[in-house]
C-alpha positions in Angstrom: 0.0 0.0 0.0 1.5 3.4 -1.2 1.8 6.4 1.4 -0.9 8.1 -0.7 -3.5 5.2 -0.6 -2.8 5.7 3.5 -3.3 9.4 3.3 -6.7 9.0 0.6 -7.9 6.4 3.3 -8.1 8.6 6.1 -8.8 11.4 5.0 -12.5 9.7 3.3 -12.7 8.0 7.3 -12.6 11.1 8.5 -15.2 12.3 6.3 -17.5 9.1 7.3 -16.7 10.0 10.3 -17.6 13.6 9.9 -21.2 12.4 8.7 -21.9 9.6 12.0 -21.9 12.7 14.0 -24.0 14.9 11.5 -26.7 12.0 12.7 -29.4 12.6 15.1 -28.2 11.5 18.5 -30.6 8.4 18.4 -28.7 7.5 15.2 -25.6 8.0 16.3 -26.1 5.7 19.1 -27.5 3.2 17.0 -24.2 3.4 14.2 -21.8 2.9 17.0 -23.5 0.0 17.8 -23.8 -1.6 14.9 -20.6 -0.8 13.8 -19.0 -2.5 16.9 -21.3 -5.4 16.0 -19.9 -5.9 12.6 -16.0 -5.1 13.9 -16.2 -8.6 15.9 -18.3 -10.7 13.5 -17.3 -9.4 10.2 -17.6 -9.7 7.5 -14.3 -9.8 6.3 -14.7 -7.5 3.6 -15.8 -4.5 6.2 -12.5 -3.4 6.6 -11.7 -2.3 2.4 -13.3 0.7 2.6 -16.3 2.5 4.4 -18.6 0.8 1.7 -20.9 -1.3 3.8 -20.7 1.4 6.5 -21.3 4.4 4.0 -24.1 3.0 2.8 -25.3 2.7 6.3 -25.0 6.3 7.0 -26.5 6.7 3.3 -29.4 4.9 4.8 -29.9 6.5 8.4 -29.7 10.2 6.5 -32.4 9.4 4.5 -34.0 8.1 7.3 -33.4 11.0 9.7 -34.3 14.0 6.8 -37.9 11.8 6.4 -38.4 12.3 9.8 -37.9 8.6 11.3 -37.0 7.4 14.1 -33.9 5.0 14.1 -35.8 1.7 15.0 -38.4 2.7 12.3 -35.1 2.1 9.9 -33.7 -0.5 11.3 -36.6 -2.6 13.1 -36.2 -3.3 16.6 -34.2 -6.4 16.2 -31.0 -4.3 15.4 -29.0 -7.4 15.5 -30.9 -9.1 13.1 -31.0 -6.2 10.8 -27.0 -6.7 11.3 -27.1 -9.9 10.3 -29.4 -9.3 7.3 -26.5 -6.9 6.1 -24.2 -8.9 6.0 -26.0 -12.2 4.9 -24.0 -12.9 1.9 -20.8 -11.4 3.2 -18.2 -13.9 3.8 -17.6 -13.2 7.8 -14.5 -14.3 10.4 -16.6 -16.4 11.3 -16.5 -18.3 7.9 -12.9 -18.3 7.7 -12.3 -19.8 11.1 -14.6 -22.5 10.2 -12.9 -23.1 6.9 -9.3 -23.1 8.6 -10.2 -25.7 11.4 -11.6 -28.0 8.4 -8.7 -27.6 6.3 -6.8 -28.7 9.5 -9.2 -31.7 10.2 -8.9 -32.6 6.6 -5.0 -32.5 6.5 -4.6 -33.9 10.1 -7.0 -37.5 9.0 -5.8 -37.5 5.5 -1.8 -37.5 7.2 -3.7 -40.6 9.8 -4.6 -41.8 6.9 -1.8 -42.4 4.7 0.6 -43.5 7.5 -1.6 -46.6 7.2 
């Protein structure tokens, strides 16, 4: 990664960052949540970029200039509405469970052939 890509990369956080708090308080609260949500279950992709999370924002400003409240966005389940975002994201999770069967698989087919 170049010095630039570093610098353009902040500086467009920054900006994400500058629209979170632009959000109604209720929203805001909501964000962080969410955002520390995805930060421990993925998905893996969630760190290239604000993509999943500017679209997020995208969402809650729309949400916030029509007037609604933040669980009339998200539903009250916010956790679910997590996990709908990220349904056909491949997560940490996924990874983890592909790593310990790859290990399994190498550790019975090794058994294995020693027979």
């Amino acid at each position: 990664m170049r010095i630039r890509d570093i610098i353009e990369g902040k500086k467009e956080w920054r900006a994400h960052v500058a629209r979170v708090k632009a959000l109604p308080q209720d929203y805001q609260i909501v964000y962080k949540e969410i955002q520390k949500y995805l930060f421990k279950v993925g998905p893996v992709e969630l760190t290239e970029g604000t993509g999943l999370l500017s679209g997020l924002v995208d969402l809650f400003e729309e949400g916030a200039a029509s007037g609604k409240g933040v669980l009339e966005v998200t539903g009250r389940d916010v956790a679910a509405f997590c996990d709908d975002l990220i349904k056909d994201s491949k997560t940490y999770a996924d990874v983890y469970r592909e790593s310990i069967d790859h290990e399994v698989y190498k550790a019975v087919n090794k058994n294995a052939n020693k027979k």
